[in-house]
MIPAPA-192606 format. One record per residue (C-alpha): residue in three letters; x, y, z; residue number from 1. Coordinates in Angstrom, 2 decimals, decimal comma, always signed. Layout:
N
type:east:north:up:seq
ALA:X:Y:Z:NUM
...
This chain:
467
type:east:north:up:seq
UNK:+0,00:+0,00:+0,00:1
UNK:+1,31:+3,84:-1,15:2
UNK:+2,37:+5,85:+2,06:3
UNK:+1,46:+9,44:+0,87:4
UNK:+3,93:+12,38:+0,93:5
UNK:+3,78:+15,94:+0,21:6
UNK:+7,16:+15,67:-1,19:7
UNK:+9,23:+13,36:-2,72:8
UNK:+12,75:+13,82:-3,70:9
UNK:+14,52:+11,30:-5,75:10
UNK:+18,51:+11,96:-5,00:11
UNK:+20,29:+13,30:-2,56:12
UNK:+23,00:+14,97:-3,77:13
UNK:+23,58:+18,90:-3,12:14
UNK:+20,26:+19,91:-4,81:15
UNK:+18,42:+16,94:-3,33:16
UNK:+19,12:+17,62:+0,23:17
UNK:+19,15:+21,06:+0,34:18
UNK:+16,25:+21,02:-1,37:19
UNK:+14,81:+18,43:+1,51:20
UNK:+15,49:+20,54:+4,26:21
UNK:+14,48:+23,74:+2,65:22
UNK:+10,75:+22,15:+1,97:23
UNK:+11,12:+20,80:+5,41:24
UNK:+11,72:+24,20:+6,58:25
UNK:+8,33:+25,38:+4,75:26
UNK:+5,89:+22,55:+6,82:27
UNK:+6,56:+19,82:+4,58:28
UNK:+6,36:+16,16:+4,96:29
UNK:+9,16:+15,36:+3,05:30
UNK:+10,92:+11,80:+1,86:31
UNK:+14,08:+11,59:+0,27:32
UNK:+15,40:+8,61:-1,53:33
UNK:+19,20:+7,82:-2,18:34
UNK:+20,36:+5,39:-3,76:35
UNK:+24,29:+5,64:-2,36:36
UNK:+25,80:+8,30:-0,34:37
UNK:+24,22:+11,72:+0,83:38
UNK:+25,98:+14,27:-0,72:39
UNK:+25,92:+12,78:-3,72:40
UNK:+28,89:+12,82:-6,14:41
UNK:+29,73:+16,34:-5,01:42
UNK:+30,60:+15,65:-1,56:43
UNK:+32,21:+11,58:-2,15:44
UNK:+33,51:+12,00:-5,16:45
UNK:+33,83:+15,54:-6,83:46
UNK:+34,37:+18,80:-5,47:47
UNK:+35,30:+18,17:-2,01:48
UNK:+37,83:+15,25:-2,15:49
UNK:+39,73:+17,05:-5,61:50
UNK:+39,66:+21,03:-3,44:51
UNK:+41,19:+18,43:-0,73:52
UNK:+43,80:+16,86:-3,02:53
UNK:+44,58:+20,05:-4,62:54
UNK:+45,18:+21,54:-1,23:55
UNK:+47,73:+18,96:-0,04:56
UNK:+49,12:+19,07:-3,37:57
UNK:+49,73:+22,88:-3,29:58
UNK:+51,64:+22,68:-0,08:59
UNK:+53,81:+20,08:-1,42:60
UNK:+54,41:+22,26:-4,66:61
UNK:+55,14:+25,48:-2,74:62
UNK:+57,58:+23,33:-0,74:63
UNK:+59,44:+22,53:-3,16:64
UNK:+59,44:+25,67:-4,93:65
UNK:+59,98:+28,16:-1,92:66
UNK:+63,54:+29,48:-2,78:67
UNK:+63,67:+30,40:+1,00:68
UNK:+63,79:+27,31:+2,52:69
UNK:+66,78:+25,88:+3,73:70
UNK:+67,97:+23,15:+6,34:71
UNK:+68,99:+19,30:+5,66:72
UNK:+68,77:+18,01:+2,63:73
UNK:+66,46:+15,19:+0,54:74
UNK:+62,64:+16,15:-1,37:75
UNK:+59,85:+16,24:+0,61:76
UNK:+57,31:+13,83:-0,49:77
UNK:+53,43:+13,10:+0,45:78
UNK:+52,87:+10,09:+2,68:79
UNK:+49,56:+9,36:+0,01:80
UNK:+48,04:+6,79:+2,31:81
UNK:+47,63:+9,04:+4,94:82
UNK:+46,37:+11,61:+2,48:83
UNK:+43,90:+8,95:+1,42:84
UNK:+42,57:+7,95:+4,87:85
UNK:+42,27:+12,00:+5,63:86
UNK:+40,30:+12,56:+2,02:87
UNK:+37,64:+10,05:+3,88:88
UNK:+37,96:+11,54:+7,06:89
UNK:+36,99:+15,07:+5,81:90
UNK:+33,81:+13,44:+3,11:91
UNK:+32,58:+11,40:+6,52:92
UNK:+32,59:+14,18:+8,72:93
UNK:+31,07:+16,20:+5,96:94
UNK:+28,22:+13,61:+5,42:95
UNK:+27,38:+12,92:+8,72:96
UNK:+26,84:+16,74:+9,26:97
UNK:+24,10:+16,25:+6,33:98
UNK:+22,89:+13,67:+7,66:99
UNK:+22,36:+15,18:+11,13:100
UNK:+20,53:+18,08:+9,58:101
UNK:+18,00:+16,16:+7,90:102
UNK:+17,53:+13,98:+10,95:103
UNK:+16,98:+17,59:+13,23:104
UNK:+14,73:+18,31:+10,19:105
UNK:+12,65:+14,69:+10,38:106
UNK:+12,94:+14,60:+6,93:107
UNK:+12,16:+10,39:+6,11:108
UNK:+15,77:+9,20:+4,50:109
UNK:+14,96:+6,08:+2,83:110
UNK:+18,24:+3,99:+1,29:111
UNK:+16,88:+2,39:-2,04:112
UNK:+17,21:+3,89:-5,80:113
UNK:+14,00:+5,85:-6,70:114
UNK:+11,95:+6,02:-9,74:115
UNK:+8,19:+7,34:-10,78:116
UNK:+5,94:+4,87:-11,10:117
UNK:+3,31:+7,09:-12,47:118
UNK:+2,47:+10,85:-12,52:119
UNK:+1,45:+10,83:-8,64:120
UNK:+3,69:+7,79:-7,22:121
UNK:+7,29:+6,80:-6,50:122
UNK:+8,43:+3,33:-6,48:123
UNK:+11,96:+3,16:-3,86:124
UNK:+13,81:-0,61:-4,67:125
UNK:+15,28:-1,02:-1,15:126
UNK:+16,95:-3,79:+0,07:127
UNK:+14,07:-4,60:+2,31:128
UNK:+11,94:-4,47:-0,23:129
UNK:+9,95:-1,80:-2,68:130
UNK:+8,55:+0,48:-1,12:131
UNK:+5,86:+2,86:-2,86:132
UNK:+4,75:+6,50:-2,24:133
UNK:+2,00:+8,41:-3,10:134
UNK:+3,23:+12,00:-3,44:135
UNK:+1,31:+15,55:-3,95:136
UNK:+4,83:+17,01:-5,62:137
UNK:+8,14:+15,39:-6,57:138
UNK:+11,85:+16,63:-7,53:139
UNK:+14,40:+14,41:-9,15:140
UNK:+17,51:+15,05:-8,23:141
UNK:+19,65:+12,12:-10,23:142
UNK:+22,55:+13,86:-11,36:143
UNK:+24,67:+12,52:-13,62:144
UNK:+27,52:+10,41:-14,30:145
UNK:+30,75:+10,67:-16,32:146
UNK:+30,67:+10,32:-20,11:147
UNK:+32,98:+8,17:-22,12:148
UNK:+34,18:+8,41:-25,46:149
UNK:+32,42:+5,94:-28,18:150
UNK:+35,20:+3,55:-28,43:151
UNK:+36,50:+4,05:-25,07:152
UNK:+35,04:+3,37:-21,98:153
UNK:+35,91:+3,21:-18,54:154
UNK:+37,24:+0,01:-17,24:155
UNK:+38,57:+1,20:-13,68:156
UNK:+42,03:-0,06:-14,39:157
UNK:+43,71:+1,35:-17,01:158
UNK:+40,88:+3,61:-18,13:159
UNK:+39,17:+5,78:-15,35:160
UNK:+37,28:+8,61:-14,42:161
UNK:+37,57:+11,26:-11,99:162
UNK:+35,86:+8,25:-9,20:163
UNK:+39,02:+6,25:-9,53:164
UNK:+41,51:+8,90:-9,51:165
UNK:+40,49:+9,95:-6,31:166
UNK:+41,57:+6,51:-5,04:167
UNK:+44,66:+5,51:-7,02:168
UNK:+46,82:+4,10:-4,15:169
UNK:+49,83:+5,90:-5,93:170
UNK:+50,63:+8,33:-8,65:171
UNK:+50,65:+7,40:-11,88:172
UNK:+54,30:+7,45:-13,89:173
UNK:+52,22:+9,20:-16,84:174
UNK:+48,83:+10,06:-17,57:175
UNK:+46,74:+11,25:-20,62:176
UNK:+43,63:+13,72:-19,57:177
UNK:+40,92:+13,16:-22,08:178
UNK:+39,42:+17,07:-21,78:179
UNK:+40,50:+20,09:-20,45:180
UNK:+37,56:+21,27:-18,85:181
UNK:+37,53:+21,82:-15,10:182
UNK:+37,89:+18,39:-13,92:183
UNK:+41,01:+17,27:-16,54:184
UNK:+42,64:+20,49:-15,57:185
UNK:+42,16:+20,11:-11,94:186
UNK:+43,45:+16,70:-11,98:187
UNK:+46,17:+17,50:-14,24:188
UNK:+47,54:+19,81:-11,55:189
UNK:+47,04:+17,29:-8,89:190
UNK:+49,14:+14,59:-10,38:191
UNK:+51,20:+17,17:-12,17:192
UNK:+52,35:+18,05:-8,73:193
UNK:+53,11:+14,68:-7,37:194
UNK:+55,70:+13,95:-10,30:195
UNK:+53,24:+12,27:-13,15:196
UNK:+54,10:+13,02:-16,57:197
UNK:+50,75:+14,75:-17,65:198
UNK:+49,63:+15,27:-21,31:199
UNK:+46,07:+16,81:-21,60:200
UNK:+44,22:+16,55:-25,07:201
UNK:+41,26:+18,87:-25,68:202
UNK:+39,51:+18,81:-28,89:203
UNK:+37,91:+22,29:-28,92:204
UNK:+40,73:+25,03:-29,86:205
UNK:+41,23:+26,09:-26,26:206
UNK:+41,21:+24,88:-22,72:207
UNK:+37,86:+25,34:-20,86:208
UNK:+35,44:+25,61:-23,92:209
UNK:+33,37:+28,71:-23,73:210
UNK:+35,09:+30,90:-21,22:211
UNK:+36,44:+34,38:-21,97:212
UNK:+39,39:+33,60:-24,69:213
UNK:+41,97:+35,82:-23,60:214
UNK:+41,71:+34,28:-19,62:215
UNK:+41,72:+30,82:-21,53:216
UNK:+45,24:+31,40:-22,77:217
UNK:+46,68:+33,21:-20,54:218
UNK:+45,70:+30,11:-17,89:219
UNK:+46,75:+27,65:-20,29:220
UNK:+50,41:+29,03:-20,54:221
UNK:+50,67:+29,54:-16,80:222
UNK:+49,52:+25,97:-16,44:223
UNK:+52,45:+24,72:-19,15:224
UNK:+54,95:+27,01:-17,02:225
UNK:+54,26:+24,47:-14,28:226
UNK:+55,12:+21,49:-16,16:227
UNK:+51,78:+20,43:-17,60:228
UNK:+51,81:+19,48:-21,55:229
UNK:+48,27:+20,30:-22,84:230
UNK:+47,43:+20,15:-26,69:231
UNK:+44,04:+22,01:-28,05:232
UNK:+42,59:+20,86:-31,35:233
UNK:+43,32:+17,07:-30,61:234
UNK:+40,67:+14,88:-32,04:235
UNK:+40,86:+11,55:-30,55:236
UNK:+39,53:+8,66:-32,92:237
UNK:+40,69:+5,86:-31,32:238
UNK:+41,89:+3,72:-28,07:239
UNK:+43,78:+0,77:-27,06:240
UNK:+44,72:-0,80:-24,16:241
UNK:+47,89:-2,39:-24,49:242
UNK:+50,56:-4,00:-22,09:243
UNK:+51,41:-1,30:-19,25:244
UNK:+48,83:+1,25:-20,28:245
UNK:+46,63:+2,66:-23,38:246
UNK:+47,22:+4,15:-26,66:247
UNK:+45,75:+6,80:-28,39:248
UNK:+45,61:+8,15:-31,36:249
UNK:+43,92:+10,90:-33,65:250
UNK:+44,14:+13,93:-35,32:251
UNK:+45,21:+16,94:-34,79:252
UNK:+42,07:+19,63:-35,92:253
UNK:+45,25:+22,55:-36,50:254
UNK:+47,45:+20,57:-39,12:255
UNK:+45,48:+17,30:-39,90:256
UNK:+48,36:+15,42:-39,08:257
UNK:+47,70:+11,90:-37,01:258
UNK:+49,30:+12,08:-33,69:259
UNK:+49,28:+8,79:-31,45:260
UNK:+50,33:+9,15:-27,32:261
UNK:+50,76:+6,19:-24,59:262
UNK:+50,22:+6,27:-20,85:263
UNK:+50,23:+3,95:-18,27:264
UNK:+46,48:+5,59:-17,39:265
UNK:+44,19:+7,57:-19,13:266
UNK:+41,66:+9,65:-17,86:267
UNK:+38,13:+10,52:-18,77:268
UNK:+36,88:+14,24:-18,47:269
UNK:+35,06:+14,21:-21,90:270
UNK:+31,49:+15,70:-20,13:271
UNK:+28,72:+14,04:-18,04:272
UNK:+25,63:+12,37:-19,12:273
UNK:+22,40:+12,16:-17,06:274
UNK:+21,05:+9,70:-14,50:275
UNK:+17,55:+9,61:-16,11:276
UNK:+17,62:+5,92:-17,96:277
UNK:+15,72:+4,39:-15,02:278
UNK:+14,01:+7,11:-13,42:279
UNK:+10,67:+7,09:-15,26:280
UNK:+7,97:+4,86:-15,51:281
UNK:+7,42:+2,13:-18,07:282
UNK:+5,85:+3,57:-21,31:283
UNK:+7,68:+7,10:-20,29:284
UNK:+6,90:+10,64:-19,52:285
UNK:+7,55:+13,17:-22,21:286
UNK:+9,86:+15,19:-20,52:287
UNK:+13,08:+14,00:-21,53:288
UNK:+15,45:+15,91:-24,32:289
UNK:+17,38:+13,91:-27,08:290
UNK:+20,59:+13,86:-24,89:291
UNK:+18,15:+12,12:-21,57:292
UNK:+18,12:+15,65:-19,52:293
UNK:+14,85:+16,34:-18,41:294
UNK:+13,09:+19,52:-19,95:295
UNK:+12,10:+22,23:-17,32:296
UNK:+10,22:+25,68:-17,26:297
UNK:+11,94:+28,75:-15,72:298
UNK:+10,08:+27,92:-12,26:299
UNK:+11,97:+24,43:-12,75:300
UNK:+8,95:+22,26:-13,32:301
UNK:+8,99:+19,80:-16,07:302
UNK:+5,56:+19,05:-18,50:303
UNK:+3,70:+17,16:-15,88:304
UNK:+2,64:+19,41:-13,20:305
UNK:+3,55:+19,00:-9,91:306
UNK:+7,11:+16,94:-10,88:307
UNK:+10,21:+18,99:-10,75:308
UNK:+13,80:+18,76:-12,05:309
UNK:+17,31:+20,43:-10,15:310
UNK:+20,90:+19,99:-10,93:311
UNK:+22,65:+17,97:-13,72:312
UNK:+19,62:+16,19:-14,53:313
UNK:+18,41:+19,47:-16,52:314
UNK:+21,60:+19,98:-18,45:315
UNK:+23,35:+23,27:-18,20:316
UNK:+26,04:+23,99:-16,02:317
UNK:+26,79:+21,03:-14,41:318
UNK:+28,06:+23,00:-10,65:319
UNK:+26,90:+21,87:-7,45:320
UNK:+26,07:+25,10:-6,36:321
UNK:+23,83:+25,22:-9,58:322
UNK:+22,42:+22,35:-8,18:323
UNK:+21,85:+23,67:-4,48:324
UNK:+20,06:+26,86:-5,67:325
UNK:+17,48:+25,02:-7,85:326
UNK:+16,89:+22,84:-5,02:327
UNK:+15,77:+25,87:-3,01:328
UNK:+13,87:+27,44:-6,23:329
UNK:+12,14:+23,70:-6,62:330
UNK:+11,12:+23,70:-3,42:331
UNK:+9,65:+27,21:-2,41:332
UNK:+7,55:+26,30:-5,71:333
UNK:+6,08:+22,90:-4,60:334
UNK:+4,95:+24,46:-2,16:335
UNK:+3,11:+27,33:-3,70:336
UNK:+6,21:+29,63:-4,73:337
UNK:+6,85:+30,90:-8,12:338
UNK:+10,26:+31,49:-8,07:339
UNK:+12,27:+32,10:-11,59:340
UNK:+16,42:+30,49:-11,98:341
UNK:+18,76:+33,53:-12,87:342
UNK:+20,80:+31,76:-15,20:343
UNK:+22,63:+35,47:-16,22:344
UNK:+24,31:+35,59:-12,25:345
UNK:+25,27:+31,71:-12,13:346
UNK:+29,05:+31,78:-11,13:347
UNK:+31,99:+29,24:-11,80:348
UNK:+35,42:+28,58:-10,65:349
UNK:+38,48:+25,76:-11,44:350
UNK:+40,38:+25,49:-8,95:351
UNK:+44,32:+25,52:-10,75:352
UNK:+46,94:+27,65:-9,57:353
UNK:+45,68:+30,63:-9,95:354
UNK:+42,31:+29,95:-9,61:355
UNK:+40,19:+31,03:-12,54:356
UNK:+36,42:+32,05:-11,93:357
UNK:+33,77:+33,66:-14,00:358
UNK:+30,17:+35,14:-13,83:359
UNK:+27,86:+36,47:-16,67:360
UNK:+29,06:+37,34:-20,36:361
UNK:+32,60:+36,80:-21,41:362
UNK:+34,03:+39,25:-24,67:363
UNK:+32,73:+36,99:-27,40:364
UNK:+29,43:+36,63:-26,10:365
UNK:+28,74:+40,34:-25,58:366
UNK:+29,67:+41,06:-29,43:367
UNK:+27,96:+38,38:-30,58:368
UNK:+24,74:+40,09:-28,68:369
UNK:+25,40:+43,10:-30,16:370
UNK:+26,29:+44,88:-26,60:371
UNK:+28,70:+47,58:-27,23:372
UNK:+30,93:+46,41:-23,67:373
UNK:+33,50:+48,77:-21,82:374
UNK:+36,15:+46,71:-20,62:375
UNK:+38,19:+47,04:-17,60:376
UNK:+41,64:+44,91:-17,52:377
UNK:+43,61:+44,77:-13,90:378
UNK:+47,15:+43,30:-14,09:379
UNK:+48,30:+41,86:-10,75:380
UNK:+51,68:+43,07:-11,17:381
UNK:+50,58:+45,81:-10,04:382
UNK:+48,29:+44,00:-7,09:383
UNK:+50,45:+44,55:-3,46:384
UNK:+49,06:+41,26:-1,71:385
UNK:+49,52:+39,18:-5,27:386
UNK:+53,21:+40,39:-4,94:387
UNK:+53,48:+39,31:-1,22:388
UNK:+52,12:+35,97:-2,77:389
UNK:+54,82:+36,03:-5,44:390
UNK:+51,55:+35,08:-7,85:391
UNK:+51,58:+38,30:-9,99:392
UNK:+50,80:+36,62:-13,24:393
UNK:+46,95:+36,78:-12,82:394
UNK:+44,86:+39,16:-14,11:395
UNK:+40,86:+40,33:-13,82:396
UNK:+38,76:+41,80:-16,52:397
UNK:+34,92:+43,17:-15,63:398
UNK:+32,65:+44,31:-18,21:399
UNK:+29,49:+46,79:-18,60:400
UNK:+27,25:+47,35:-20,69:401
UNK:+24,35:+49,78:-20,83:402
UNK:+24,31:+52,64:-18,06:403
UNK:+27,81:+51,16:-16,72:404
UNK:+26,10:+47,95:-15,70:405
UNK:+28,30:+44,98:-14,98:406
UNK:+27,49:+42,13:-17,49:407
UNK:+30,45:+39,92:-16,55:408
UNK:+33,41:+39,83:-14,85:409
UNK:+36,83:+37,08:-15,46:410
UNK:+39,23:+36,38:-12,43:411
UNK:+42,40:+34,59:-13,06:412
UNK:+44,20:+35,50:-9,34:413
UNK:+44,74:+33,81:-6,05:414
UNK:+41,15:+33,25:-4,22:415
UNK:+39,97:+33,82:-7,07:416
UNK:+36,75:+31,27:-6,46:417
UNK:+36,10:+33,66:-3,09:418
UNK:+35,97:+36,98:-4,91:419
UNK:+33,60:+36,20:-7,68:420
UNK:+30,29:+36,48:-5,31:421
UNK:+31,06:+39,87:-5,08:422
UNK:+30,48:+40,25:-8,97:423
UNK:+27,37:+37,58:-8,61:424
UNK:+25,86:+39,66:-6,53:425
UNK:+26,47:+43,41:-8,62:426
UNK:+25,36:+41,45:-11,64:427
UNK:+21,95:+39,77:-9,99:428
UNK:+20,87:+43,57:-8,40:429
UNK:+21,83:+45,52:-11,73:430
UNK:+25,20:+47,57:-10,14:431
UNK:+27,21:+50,07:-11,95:432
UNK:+30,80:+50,40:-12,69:433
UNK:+30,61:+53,11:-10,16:434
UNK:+29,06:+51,04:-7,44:435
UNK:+32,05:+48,90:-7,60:436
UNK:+34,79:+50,98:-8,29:437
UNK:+33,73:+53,31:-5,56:438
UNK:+33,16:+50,90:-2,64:439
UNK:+36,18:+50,50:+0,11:440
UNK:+38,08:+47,26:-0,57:441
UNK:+40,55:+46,06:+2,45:442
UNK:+44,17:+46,86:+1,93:443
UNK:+46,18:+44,99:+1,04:444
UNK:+43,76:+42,46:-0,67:445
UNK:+43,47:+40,41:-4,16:446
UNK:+40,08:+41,65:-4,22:447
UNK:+41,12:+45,70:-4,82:448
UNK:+42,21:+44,59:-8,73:449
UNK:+37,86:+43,70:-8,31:450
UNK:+37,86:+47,43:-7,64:451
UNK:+40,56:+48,91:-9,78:452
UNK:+39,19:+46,65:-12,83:453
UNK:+35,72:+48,81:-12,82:454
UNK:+37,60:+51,93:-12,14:455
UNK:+39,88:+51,32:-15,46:456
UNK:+36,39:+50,54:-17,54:457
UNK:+35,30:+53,73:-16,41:458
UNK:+38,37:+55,44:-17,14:459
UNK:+38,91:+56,39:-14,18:460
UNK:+42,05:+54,50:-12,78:461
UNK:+43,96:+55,88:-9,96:462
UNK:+46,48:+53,87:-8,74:463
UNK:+47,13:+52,01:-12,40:464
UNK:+48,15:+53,65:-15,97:465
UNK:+45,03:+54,10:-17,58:466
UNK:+45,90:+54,01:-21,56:467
């Protein structure tokens, strides 16, 4: 017999249990189903353990680069292991705290993968048992899952994704990135750093495909500087594994010449697909897209009312925090909201070294809108705290359009990831130029290029040549 719900939530990954405990926070009787882990693949197996890695890395690599240091002799090294059992230590602790929250919130956690069974009823498979539930409103909250290439696929050995990487008992001797999106470059830097020979192939003609151009290359040499090989315009057509690792070869989209490369890994970073094979009912639900995301209004609900769809399941940008804010959206509007997604303020960030982070039009996209953009360009040569950093290399652009409004803004710089939301928020409430460039900033701070960027696109620079 169907126990009835107000709310059902299938997945509980970032959107999924934030979304939970925000309906639970309206007066709803909320279930949420999860297959695996809360947290989803955020938490276990994504953003927190690589910002960890990256982290422990980065102290290694400014150890070894610190032309200060002095004392006995020999390379300091990682004891990995223990880096491995600490990784676990920090998703546990981090999962628990979820889990404690939507216990305080007596929000019904059921263990079992989720599916609709109709328009008005969830079927959980449990290991107990199935378990069905008559809901009022639903969200799926899936996510997604890495994609492989055609005529490579992961195997877990020599082939992996960004699951296994994060718990390769030791460093590879060389690796091949498939993708230089966020997750191949962050990984390239990780095992960059511990001594790997990395090569990174991206098809498209520049690393991280559809960012602002000029940031795009100015990362990608800084990246190369530290010992990374990446190659744009690399095709691959085909994949082998062979006897201590996997071949590859292709063409290269610049010359048309073949190129073939060998690794004792290779790793997949080619994109994500969506968890959505399983997750409707037998005949379907027309609410899928040719690619398997699910198809959603503004207000986040798909074609049947009452069922909504957060996160990577909807396509998009696939970012947790993406994720977490539609799960709010979704659920203010089960319950009677109608709340509309901003997808003009929706901020991103890759955690290299310097970070890199973004937020509403870059260059290209302006133009190619016809916005007539004034462009402010910061240097952080000329930044006091980047020098103290010895990271002067960086650089931030911000953009206006109309009335001095900020349309975008580009941050290659140390914190880079922190100083963004300031540029989030200026873009969401419609701030000037002049709102910016005239608000105190902390001395001696990265943040102040934020500042001196919108006073140089106003012509108005101070402290910097203004040409």
């Amino acid at each position: 017999m169907a126990e009835k719900r107000d709310l059902v939530i299938i997945g509980g990954g970032p959107g999924g249990y934030i979304a939970a405990l925000k309906a639970a926070q309206l007066g709803r009787r909320v279930t949420l189903i999860e297959a695996d882990r809360l947290g989803g693949t955020c938490m276990n197996w994504g953003c927190i353990p690589t910002k960890f890695l990256l982290h422990q890395t980065d102290i290694l690599a400014a150890w070894k680069h610190n032309k200060n240091l002095e004392g006995s002799p020999g390379a300091p090294r990682l004891d990995w292991k223990r880096v491995l059992d600490e990784k676990r230590a920090v998703i546990d602790r981090l999962v628990r705290g979820v889990e404690f929250l939507l216990q305080r919130a007596k929000v019904d956690v059921v263990k079992g993968k989720g599916a609709l069974r109709s328009e008005r009823e969830v079927i959980c498979r449990t290991a107990d048992g199935d378990k069905i539930f008559e809901f009022d409103r639903a969200i799926l909250a899936t996510g997604s899952r890495p994609a492989g290439l055609p005529f490579l696929n992961p195997n877990r050995k020599e082939i992996i994704t960004h699951i296994e990487a994060l718990e390769l008992e030791a460093a590879p001797r060389s690796l091949i990135i498939a993708g230089a999106g966020a997750v191949g470059l962050e990984f390239g830097v990780i095992f960059s750093r511990l001594g790997t020979d990395v090569i990174i192939l991206e098809m498209m003609p520049a690393i991280l495909p559809g960012m602002d151009k000029q940031m795009a290359a100015r990362l990608e040499r800084l990246l190369k500087k530290q010992g990374l090989k990446i190659l744009t315009g690399m095709r691959i057509d085909s994949g082998a594994v062979e006897a201590g690792g996997v071949r590859l070869r292709g063409t290269s989209l610049k010359t048309q010449e073949p190129f073939e490369y060998s690794a004792e890994k290779v790793l997949l970073a080619t994109g994500r697909k969506p968890n959505s094979e399983s997750l409707l009912p037998a005949g379907g639900m027309d609410i899928l897209d040719r690619a398997g995301f699910v198809r959603v209004s503004s207000r986040l609900e798909t074609s049947v009312p009452g069922i909504y769809a957060i996160g990577d399941l909807i396509g998009g940008k696939l970012l947790a925090h993406k994720a977490e804010h539609e799960g709010i959206l979704a659920a203010e509007n089960a319950a009677g909201g109608a709340a509309e997604m901003e997808s003009n303020a929706l901020p991103m960030s890759v955690f290299t070294d310097p970070e890199f982070a973004a937020v509403g039009l870059t260059e290209e996209e302006a133009k190619e809108k016809g916005i007539h953009a004034a462009t402010g360009i910061y240097m952080l040569q000329a930044n006091g705290r980047a020098v103290t950093l010895d990271s002067v290399e960086g650089m931030i652009k911000i953009l206006s359009g109309p009335g001095g409004r900020i349309i975008g803004a580009h941050v290659l710089a140390p914190f880079a990831s922190e100083m963004i939301s300031e540029i989030t928020l200026a873009i969401r409430k419609g701030l000037t130029l002049e709102d910016i460039g005239t608000t105190v900033h902390i001395h001696p701070t990265v943040s102040e290029g934020i500042m001196e960027a919108s006073l140089k696109a106003e012509r108005k620079a101070i402290r910097i040549l203004d040409e």
